[in-house]
N, C-alpha and C positions, 0 to 999 in steps of 0.2 A: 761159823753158824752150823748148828746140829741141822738134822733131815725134821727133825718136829719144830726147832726155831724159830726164830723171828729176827729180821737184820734192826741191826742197829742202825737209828737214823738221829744224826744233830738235829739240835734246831735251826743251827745252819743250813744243814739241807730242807727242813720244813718249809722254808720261807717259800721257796719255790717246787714243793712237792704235791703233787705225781708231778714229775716233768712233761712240762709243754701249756702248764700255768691253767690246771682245770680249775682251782678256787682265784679271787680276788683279793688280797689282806689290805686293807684299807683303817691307816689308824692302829693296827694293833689288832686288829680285827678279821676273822676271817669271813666272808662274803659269800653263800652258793658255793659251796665246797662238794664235789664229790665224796662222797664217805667209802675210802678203798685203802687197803692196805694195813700199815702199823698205826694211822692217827687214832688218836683218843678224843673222844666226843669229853664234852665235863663231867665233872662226876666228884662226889665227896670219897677221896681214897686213902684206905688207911694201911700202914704195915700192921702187920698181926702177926703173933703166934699163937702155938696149938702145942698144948703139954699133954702127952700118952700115958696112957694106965700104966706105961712101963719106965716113964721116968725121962723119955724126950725130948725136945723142944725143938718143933717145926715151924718153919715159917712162911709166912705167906700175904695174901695181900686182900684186902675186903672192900669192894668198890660197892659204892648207895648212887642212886638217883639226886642230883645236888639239890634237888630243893622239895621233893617229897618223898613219901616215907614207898620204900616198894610194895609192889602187889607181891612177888613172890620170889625165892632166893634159889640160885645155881650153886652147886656145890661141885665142886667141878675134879676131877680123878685124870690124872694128866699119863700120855703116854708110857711104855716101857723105859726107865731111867738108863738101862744098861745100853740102850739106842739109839739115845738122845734125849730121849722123854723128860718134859718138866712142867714147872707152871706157866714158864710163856710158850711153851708148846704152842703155834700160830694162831690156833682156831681160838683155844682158852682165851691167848690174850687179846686176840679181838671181839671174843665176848665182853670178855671186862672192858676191854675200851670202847665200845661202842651200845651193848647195851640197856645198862643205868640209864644211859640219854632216850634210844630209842624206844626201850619197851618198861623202861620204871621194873628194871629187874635190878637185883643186887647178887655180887655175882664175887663169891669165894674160892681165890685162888692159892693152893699151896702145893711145897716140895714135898713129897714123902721123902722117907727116910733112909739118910746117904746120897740126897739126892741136892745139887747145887743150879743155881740159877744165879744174874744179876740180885737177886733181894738176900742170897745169901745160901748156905748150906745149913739145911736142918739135920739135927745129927741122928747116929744112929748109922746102920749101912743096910741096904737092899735086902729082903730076904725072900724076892722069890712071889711073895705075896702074899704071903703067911703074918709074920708079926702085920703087915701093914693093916689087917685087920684092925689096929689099934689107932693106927692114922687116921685112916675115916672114923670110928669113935670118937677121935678130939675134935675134930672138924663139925661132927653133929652135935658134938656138947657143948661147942663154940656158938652153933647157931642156936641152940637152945639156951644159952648165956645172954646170946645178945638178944633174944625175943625176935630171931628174923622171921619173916611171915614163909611159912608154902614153900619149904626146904623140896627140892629136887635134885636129884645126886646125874650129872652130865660127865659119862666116862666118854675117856676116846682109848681106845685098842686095848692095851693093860691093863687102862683105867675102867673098861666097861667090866673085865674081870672081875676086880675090886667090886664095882657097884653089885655087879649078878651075887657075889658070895657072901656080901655082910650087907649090902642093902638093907633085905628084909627085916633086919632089928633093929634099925633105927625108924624115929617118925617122920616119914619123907611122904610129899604126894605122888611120888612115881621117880621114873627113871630114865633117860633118854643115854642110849648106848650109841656111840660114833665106830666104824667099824671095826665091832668085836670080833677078836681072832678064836675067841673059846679055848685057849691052849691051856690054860689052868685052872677052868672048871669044869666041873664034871655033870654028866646029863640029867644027873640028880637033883644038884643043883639049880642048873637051869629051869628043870621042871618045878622047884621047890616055888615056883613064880605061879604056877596054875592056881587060879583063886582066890590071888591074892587080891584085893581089892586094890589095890595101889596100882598106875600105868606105867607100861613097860612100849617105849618106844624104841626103834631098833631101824639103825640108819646103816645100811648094805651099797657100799659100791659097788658097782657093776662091774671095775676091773679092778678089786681086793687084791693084793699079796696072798694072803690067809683064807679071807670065806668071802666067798662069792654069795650070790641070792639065792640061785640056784641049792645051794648046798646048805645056807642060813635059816630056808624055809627048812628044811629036813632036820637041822638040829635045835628050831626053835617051837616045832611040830609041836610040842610037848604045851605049850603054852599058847592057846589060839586066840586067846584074849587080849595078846601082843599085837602093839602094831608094825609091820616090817614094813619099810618105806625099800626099796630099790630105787636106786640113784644112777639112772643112765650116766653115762659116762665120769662117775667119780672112780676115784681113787685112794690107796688107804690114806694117804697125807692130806685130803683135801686140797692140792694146791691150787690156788689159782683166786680169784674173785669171786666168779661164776660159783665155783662149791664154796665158798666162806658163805656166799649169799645164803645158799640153798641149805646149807647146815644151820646158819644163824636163824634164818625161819624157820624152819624145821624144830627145833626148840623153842623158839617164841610160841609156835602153833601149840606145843604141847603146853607151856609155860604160861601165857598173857595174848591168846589167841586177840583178846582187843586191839592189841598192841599191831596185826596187821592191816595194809600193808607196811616192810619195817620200809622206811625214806631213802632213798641213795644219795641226797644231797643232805648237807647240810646249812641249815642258814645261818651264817656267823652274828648276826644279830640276837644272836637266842645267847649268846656266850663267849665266850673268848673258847678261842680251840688251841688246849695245851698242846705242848709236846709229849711223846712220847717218852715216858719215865722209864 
């Protein structure tokens, strides 16, 4: 498992996952389930690709709310590849498995390009961040294909690069960045965010690898319109429950504020609770 990952879990193990029997599965059913980790709430889930201006073919995966149409869509820019970075990158993939159920979001995940996951390798190789430019383009002509409502582009570290550089030319309602390292763009760019009407949310942990708050406030000066959230005690990976919580809110608030507060349990009456695909 890479440092962005997610462990593989059977169904086998589900039966009795988290250990120490915090849900009830009764019938086929699961019962008051804590909502932690890799499970998947329901959801209508589809594989997808994304064909580039330059010829392509990336793949990915498009999770819907299972029985209504969403309020608004995650477009989601996944960690540095050369790192470990992908589309089940942790945090992504428990966006997609968990909130289609809890916030009626629909929530678009794929590999850029050279870049391999369990759904497959989309071809093409790494470039830095440059062609990728072309990768977000399929992805928003994807969602503009499919009529998804209230496109928002959700980078974490590499992927907040992506969002900050070609954002601006697509029709999104904003941006929600997981902790931007800023290493491939430039303060031009950054700034090129002042007035834009579109929101720029900007999530900073407290103990970053790359950029701290301290230092985020200084290089995102340029753009006061932004919101910079500081995140006691995170970290650049998020790991843990406590930060999936506080990120997965954290873009609901900017995404389907109705949608709070998001539920830590889940009621198995509402649905059968898949496995993790």
């Amino acid at each position: 498992m890479s440092s962005f990952g997610a462990p593989t879990v059977s169904w086998a193990m589900l039966q009795t996952w988290p250990p120490g029997g915090i849900g009830t599965r009764r019938a086929g059913r699961w019962v008051d389930m804590e909502i932690r980790g890799p499970l998947q709430l329901p959801a209508r889930r589809e594989q997808i690709e994304l064909h580039t201006l330059d010829g392509l073919t990336l793949v990915g995966e498009l999770a819907l709310p299972e029985h209504r149409a969403p309020v608004a869509t995650l477009v989601t820019l996944h960690p540095l590849p050369t790192a470990g970075g992908f589309m089940d990158s942790h945090i992504l993939r428990k966006a997609a498995g968990r909130l289609p159920a809890l916030a009626d979001l629909a929530v678009l995940r794929f590999n850029t390009r050279g870049t391999s996951s369990p759904r497959g390798t989309s071809e093409g190789a790494f470039d830095g961040g440059a062609a990728e430019e072309f990768d977000v383009a399929a992805a928003m002509q994807f969602v503009h294909d499919r009529a998804l409502p209230h496109p928002w582009l959700v980078g974490w570290s590499f992927g907040t690069e992506l969002a900050l550089k070609y954002g601006r030319d697509h029709a999104i309602d904003g941006a929600v960045l997981l902790s931007p390292p800023l290493h491939r763009v430039t303060d031009d760019e950054v700034a090129a965010w002042h007035h834009d009407p579109r929101r720029l949310v900007i999530l900073v942990p407290e103990f970053d690898d790359y950029l701290r708050p301290a230092e985020a406030r200084e290089r995102f000066a340029s753009v006061p319109e932004a919101t910079l959230i500081a995140v006691d005690g995170g970290r650049h990976l998020w790991v843990g429950e406590t930060q999936t919580r506080r990120v997965l809110t954290e873009i609901v608030a900017a995404t389907n504020p109705d949608a709070l507060p998001l539920p830590v349990e889940w009621d198995g009456a509402q649905g059968q609770m898949p496995f993790p695909g």
